[in-house]
N, C-alpha and C positions, 0 to 999 in steps of 0.2 A: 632590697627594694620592698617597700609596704605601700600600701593603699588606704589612704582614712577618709571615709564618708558617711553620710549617714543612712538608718535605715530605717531610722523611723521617727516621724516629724509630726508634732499634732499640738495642738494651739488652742485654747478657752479664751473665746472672742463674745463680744458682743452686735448685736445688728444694733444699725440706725435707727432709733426710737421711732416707731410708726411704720419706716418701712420694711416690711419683710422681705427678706434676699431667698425667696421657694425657686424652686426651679424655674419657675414661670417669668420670675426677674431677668432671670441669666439669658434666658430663649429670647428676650424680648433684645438682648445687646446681637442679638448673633452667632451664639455661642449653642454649642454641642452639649446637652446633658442627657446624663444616662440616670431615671428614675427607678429606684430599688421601689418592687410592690410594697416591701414591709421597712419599718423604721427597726428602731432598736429598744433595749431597755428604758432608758434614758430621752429618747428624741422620737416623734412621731414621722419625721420625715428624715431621707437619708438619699443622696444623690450628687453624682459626679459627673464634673466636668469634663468633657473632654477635650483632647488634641489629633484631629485624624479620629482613628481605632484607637487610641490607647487615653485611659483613663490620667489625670493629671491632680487633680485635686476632689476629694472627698468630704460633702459637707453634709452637716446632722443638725438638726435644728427641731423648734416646736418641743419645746422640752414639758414631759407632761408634770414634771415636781416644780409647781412654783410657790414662792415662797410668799407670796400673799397667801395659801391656800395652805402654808405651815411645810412649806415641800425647800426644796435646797436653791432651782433657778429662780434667775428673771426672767421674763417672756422674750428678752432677746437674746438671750443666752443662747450658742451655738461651737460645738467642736469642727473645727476644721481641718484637715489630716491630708499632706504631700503622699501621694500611694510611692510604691515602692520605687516606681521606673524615675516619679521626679525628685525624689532623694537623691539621685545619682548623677543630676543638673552640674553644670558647671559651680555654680554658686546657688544653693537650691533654697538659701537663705533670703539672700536678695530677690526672687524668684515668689518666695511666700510676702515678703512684706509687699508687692507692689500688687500680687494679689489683694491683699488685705486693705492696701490703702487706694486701689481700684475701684473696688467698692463701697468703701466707708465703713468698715467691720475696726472696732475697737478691742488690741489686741491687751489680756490682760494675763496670761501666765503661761507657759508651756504646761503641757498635759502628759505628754510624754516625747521622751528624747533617746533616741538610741545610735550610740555612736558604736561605729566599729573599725576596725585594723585590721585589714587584709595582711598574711607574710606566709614568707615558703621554711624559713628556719627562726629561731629564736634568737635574741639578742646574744646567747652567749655561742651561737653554732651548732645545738642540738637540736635534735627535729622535735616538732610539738607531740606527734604521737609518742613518741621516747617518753617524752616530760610527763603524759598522762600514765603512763605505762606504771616510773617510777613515784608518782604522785599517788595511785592505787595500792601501792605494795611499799606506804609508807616511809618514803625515803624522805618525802618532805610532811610539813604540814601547813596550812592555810592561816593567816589573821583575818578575821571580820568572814562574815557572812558564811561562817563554818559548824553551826547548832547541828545539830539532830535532834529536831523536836516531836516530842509526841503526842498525840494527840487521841486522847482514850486511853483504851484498853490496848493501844497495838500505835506503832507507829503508821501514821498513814501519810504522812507529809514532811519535810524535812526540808533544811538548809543546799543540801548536797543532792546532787543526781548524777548517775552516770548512762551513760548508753555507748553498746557496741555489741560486741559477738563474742560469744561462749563458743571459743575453739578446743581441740583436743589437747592442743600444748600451752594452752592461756588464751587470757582473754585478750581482745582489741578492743580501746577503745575509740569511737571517734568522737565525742562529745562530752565534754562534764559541764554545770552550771550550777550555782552559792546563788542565791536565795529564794527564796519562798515565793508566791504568789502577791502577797501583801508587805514586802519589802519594798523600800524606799529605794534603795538601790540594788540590783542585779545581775552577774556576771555570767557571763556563757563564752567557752574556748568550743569549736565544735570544727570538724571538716566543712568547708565551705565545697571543695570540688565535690564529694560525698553529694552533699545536698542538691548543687544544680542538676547533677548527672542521677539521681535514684526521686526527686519531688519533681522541680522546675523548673528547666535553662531559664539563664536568662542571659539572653545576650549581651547585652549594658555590661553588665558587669566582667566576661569571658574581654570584650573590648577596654575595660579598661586595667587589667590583669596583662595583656599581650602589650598595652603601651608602655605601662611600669616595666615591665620586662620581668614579671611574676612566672609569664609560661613563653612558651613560644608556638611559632607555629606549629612545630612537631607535636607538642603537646595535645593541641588539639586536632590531630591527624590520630595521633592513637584514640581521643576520645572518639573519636568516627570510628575507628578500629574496631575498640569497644561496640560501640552500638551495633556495629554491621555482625558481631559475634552473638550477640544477643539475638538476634532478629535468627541467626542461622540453628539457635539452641531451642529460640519458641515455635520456629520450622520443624525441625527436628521432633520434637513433642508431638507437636498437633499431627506427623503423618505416623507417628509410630503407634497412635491408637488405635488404626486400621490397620494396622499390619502382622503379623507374627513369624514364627519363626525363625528361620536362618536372615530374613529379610529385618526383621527385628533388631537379632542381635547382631547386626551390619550397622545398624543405625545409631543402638544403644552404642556400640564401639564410637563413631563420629560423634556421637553426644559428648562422652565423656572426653574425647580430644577436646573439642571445643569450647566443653566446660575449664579443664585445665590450662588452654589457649587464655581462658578470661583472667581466670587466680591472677596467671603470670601478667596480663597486662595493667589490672590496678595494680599490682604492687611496683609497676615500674613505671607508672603516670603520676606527674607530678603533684602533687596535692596542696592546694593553698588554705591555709589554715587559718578561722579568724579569728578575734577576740572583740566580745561585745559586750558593753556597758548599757546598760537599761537604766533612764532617770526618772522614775512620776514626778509626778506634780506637788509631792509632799515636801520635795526638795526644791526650797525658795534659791539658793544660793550657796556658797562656799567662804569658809574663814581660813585663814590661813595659819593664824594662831602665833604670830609673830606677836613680837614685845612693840615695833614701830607702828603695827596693823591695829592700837588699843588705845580708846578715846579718852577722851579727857576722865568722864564719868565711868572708867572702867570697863565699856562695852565693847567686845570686836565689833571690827569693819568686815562687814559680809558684802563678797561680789553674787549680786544677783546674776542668775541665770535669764537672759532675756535678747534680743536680736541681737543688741550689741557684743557680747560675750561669745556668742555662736557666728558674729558676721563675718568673721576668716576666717581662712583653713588654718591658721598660725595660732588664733587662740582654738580653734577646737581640737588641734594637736595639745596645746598646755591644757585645757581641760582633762583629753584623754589619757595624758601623763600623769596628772594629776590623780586622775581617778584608780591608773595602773599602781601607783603610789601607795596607796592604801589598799584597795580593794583585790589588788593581786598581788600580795605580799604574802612571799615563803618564807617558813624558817628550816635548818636543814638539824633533825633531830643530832644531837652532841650529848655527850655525858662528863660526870666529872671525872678526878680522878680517882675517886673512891667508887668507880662505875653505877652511882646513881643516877638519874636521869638529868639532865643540864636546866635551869631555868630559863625561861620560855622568853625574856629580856636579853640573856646570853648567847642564845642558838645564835649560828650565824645567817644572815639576810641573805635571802636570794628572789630576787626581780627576773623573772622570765621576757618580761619588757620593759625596756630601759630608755631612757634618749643618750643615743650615743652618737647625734648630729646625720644618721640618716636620713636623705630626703624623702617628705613625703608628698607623695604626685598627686597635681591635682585632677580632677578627670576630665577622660577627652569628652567631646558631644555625641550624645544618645545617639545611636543607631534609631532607624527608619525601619528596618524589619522587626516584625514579631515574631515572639517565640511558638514554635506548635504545641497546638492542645493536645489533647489525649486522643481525640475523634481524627485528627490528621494527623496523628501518627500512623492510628487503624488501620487509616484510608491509604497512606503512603506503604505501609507492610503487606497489605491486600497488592497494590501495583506489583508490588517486587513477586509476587507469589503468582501474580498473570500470569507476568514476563518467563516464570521460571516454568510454570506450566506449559504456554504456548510454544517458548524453546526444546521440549520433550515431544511435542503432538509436531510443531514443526504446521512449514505453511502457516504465510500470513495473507489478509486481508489489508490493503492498504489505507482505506479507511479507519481502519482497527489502529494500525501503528502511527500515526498521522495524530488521532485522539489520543492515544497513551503518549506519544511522545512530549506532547504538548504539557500533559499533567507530569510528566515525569521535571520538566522543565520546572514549573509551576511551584511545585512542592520542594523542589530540590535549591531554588533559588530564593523562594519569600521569605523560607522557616530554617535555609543552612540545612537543610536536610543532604549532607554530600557524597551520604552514601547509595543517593538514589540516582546521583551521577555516574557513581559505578555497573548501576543496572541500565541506564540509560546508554554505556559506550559500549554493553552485550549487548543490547538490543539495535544498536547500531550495527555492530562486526556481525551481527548473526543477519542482519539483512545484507550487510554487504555480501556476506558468503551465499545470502542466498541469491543476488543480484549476480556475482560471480559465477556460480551455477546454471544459472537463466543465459547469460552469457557462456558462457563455455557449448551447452545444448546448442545456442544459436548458428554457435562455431562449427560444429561438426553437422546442424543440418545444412548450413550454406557449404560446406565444404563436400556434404555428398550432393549437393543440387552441382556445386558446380565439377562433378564429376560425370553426372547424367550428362551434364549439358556438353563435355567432350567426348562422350561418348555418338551422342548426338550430333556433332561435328563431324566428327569420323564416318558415321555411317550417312552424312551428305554429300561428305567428300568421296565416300565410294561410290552412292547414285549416282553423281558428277561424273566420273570416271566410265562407269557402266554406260551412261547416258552418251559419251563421246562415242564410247568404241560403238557402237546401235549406229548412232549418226556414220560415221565410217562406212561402216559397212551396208549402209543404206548405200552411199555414195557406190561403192566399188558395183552393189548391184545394177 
């Protein structure tokens, strides 16, 4: 199962001579825009559209280099750029061109293009981290975008990057990327789970991961697991500053369980692994280099890169085959038989991504919730630390839980926060027990009222009694 869409979409357009498309155009059709105070390098103005709450397209305009004035724009020169959430559109192609021809914006090259492939194992059955594991300790070696270049007196920048963690018995890696900053083209393999779970869920994508059938639901049960471990180790911390001694080392003790609880559950959560391709704008197009693909006058036939080439998922699969083709081509080191080193034509080929007729899904429709900020997480971690406070002190106020229940709701259903449902069915059970309680009290004072009141009974039914035998004996006098 894999996943191919894009991540990043952005477009060198021009405005309608005379009219300017500012934000004040867009407000004037109806439309939601959110004005950034400052532009950029490049454009004095910088502002996005919205859909709801979430941003959908970003435009940059008013460019201050123009080229009456010896500078690079024309005055109507403008980038226009899909944010990340509408990359993730059903067809997010079709999506930008009706934008663009909505307005009247004359589209003239891509600016930048990043396509990627979501997967959980590699073409041949090994796992990606395995791959980079044996890829650092030279089993393979790369074609194209493989330099180490230097720069001065010391290297400071280079073709190859790696990132991970320096453990006691080796390193991990979760991410390597081939080339430079000013490379034309650029590859990046990196943990995608890693990244939503330690920068920025983003739901969009967790959704279309569980349709391919990438995770499952369990999957994302333990990623709640996760989190809900986390929150009990930053709990954990924050009371052990106030504290010492034997109370200390009780807590230190629980630390280090649920530090270890964690180890063990990343490394048994499933991790989707992506591969992404980065194209600038330097890159007009593709040749293929065939003898049939060469003109009369000797020239290739080069496929421009343009709506049409990116307008189905079918050709932006043979793009990013195309691109795996060359740009993530292994050779697997060989020797001869006189054990010198093999020539580098020789070695044998290894494609870590292949088409080997796996489908690839197209995505289902954006989710309506947003993901939480940093601030309502705080704000949801602060709840959970009430609830556990006020369960110690005991006695509630019903006001108090009525309000917290509400936010417990709130938070727990807009942002997927589901482990605040967990605190929410304590704060339930602890009310029931304490409803339970109130009830039970009730029980035993009605059960001693209605003990008085036979008591009561008894000593009427004896005045009753006493009261005859008086009357009697009134008579017999």
């Amino acid at each position: 199962m894999r996943c191919l869409n894009f991540d990043w979409l952005e477009v060198y357009c021009l405005e309608p001579f005379a009219k300017p498309r500012d934000a004040e155009y867009f407000r004037n059709l109806g439309l939601s825009v959110k004005v950034r105070d400052y532009g950029t390098p490049q454009y004095r103005e910088m502002f996005s559209i919205m859909d709801n709450e979430f941003a959908m397209v970003e435009v940059r305009r008013n460019p201050y280099s123009l080229k009456k004035d010896g500078g690079v724009f024309e005055p109507e020169s403008c980038h226009i750029r899909l944010t990340n959430r509408a990359c993730y559109l059903q067809d997010p192609i079709k999506y930008l061109r009706s934008f663009l021809d909505a307005h009247g914006f004359s589209f003239q090259s891509f600016s930048r293009v990043d396509l990627c492939l979501d997967f959980y194992k590699l073409d041949d059955g090994s796992m990606p981290g395995d791959f980079l594991q044996d890829y650092a300790r030279e089993k393979y070696f790369k074609l194209h975008l493989s330099t180490i270049t230097p720069r001065g007196v010391e290297v400071v920048g280079s073709d190859i990057s790696g990132h991970g963690i320096d453990r006691q018995f080796g390193r991990q890696y979760n991410s390597w990327s081939w080339g430079c900053p000013t490379s034309a083209i650029s590859v990046k393999m990196y943990d995608k789970t890693m990244e939503l779970s330690e920068v920025k869920d983003k739901f969009y994508i967790r959704d279309q991961w569980l349709s391919a059938g990438l995770i499952t639901d369990h999957d994302n049960k333990m990623q709640l697991d996760i989190r809900d471990t986390r929150y009990y180790i930053n709990n954990l911390r924050r009371k052990m500053a106030n504290c010492k001694g034997a109370e200390r080392e009780s807590m230190r003790a629980q630390l280090n369980a649920y530090q270890a609880q964690l180890r063990d559950m990343l490394d048994k959560v499933r991790h989707i692994w992506r591969l992404e391709f980065s194209i600038k704008s330097t890159i007009k197009g593709f040749v293929r280099g065939d003898v049939k693909d060469i003109r009369k006058d000797g020239s290739q036939v080069m496929y421009p890169i343009d709506m049409h080439t990116l307008g189905s998922r079918d050709r932006c699969l043979l793009l990013f085959l195309s691109l795996a083709k060359k740009y993530f081509w292994f050779k697997v080191p060989s020797k001869t038989r006189n054990g010198t080193p093999q020539r580098k034509d020789r070695c044998p080929d290894y494609w870590p991504i292949r088409w080997d007729g796996t489908e690839v899904y197209k995505p289902v429709r954006l989710t309506t919730q947003s993901e939480p900020t940093r601030m309502d997480r705080i704000i949801s971690n602060k709840l959970r630390t009430i609830i556990e406070d006020a369960n110690e002190r005991g006695g509630y106020d019903q006001s108090f839980l009525r309000g917290l229940e509400q936010l417990l709701q709130y938070f727990g259903y807009r942002y997927r926060l589901h482990e605040l449902e967990r605190a929410h069915n304590a704060l339930i059970l602890d009310c029931c027990k304490n409803i339970q309680v109130d009830f039970e009290n009730m029980h035993l004072q009605g059960q001693e009222l209605l003990d008085k009141c036979e008591l009561l009974r008894q000593a009427c039914m004896d005045m009753q009694d006493q009261l005859q035998d008086y009357t009697r004996d009134c008579e017999n006098f």
